[in-house]
C-alpha positions as CSV (number, residue, x, y, z in Angstrom):
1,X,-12.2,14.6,11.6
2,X,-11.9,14.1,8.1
3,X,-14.2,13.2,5.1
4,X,-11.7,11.4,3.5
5,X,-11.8,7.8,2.7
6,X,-9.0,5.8,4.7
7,X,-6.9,2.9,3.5
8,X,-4.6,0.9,5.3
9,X,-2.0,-1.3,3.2
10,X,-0.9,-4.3,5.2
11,X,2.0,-6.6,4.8
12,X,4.5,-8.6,6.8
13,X,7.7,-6.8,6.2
14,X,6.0,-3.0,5.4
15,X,8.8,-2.7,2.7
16,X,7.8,-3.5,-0.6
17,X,4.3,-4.5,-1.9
18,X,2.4,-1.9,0.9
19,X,4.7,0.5,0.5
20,X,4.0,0.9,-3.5
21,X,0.5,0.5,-3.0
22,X,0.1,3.3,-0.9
23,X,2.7,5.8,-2.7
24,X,0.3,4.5,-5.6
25,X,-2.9,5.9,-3.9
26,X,-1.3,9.1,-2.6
27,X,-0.2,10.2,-6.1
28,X,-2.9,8.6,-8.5
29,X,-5.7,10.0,-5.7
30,X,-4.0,13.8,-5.8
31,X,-4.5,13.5,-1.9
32,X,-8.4,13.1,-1.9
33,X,-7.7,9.9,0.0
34,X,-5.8,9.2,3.3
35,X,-2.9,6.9,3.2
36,X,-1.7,4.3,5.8
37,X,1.1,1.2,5.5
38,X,2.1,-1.1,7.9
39,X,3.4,-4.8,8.4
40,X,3.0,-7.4,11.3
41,X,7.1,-7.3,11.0
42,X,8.9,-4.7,9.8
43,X,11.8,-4.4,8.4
44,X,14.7,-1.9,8.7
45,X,14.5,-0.3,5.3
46,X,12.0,-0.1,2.4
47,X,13.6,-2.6,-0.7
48,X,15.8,-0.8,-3.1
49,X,14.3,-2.1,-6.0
50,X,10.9,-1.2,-4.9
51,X,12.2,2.4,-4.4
52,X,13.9,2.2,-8.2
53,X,10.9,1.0,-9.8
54,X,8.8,4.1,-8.1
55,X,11.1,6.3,-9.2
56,X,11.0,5.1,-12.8
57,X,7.3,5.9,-12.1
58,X,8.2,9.4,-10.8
59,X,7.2,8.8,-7.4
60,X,9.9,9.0,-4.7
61,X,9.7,6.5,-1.6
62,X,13.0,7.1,-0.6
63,X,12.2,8.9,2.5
64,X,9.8,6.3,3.8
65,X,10.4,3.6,6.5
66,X,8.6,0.2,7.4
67,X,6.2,0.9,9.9
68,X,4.7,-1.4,13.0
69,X,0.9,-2.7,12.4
70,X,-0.8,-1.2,15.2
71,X,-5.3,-2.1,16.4
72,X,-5.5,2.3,16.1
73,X,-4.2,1.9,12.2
74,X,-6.7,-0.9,11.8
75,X,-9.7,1.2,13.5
76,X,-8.9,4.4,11.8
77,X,-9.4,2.6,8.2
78,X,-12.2,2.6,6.2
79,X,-10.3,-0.3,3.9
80,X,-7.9,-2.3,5.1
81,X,-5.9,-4.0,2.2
82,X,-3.5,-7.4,3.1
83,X,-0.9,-8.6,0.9
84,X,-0.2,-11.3,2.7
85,X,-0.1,-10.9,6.8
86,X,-2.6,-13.5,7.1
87,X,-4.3,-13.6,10.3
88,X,-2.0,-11.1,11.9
89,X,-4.4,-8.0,10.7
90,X,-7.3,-7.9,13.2
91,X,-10.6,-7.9,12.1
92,X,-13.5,-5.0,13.3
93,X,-17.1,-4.9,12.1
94,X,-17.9,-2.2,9.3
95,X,-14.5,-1.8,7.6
96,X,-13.8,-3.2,4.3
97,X,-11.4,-5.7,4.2
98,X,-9.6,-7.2,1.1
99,X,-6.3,-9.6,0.0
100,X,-4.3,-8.6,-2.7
101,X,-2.8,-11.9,-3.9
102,X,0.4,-10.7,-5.1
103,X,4.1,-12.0,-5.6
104,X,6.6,-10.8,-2.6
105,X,9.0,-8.5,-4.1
106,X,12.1,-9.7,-1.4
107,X,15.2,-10.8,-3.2
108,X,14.3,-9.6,-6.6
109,X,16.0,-7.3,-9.0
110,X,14.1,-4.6,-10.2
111,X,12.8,-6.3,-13.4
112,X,11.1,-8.7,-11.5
113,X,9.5,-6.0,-9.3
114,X,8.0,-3.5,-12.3
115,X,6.0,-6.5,-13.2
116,X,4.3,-6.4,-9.2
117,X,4.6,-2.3,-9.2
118,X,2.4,-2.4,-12.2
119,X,-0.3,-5.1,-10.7
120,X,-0.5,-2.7,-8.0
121,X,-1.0,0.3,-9.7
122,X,-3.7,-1.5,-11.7
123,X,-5.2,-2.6,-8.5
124,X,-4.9,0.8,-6.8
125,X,-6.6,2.6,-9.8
126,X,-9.5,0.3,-9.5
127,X,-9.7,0.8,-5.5
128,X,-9.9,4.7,-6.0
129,X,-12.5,4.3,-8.8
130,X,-14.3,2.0,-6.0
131,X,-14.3,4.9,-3.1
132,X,-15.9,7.4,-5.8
133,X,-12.6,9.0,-6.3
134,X,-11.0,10.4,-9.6
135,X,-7.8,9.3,-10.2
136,X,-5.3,11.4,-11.1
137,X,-3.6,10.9,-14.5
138,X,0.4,11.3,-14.9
């Protein structure tokens, strides 16, 4: 059992928007937090562009893959973060829930995905401040 904090990043396709946010919170929280991402319907790969735009940040998501949502991901989370799944993310007493109104990063060129990678990482920097976490600076 750990004392880590646990957040879940939820959105339909697991291959953009969730997948920054959590590479986000595993580097900016140097591993002090635990780290989950999933979508209601994954895709086959993570984008492209959202793997170039980490990279330009020096974080590497090449490796990753789009994950299935699943009730044990939702009950092993202390937050639970949508970016737009809607009602597909079900809902338990006690954990933290929040929806990250962003911009779906599908069809766009990289440009237009640095300006979402960088509202994440400004939300992300606020959620670790939020658990009582430092963040980690570059």
């Amino acid at each position: 059992m750990s004392d880590k904090p646990t957040v879940l990043f939820v959105c339909v396709h697991n291959a953009g928007r969730s997948q920054m946010a959590a590479a986000y919170l595993q580097h900016l929280s140097g591993g002090r937090i635990e780290v989950l991402s999933a979508g209601s319907a994954p895709t086959d790969q993570v984008n492209p562009a959202a793997v170039q735009a980490m990279a330009e940040e020096g974080i590497d998501m090449s490796a990753e893959k789009p994950k299935l949502l699943s009730d044990a991901a939702v009950r092993a989370s202390d937050v639970v973060i949508t970016m737009g799944c809607g009602d597909t993310c079900p809902i338990y007493p006690g954990k933290r829930y929040e929806d990250w109104e962003l911009e779906d990063p599908a069809g766009q060129g990289v440009d237009g995905v640095r300006i979402i990678r960088d509202q994440i990482r400004q939300r992300v920097t606020a959620l670790i401040e939020s658990l009582g976490q430092p963040v980690t600076t570059d």
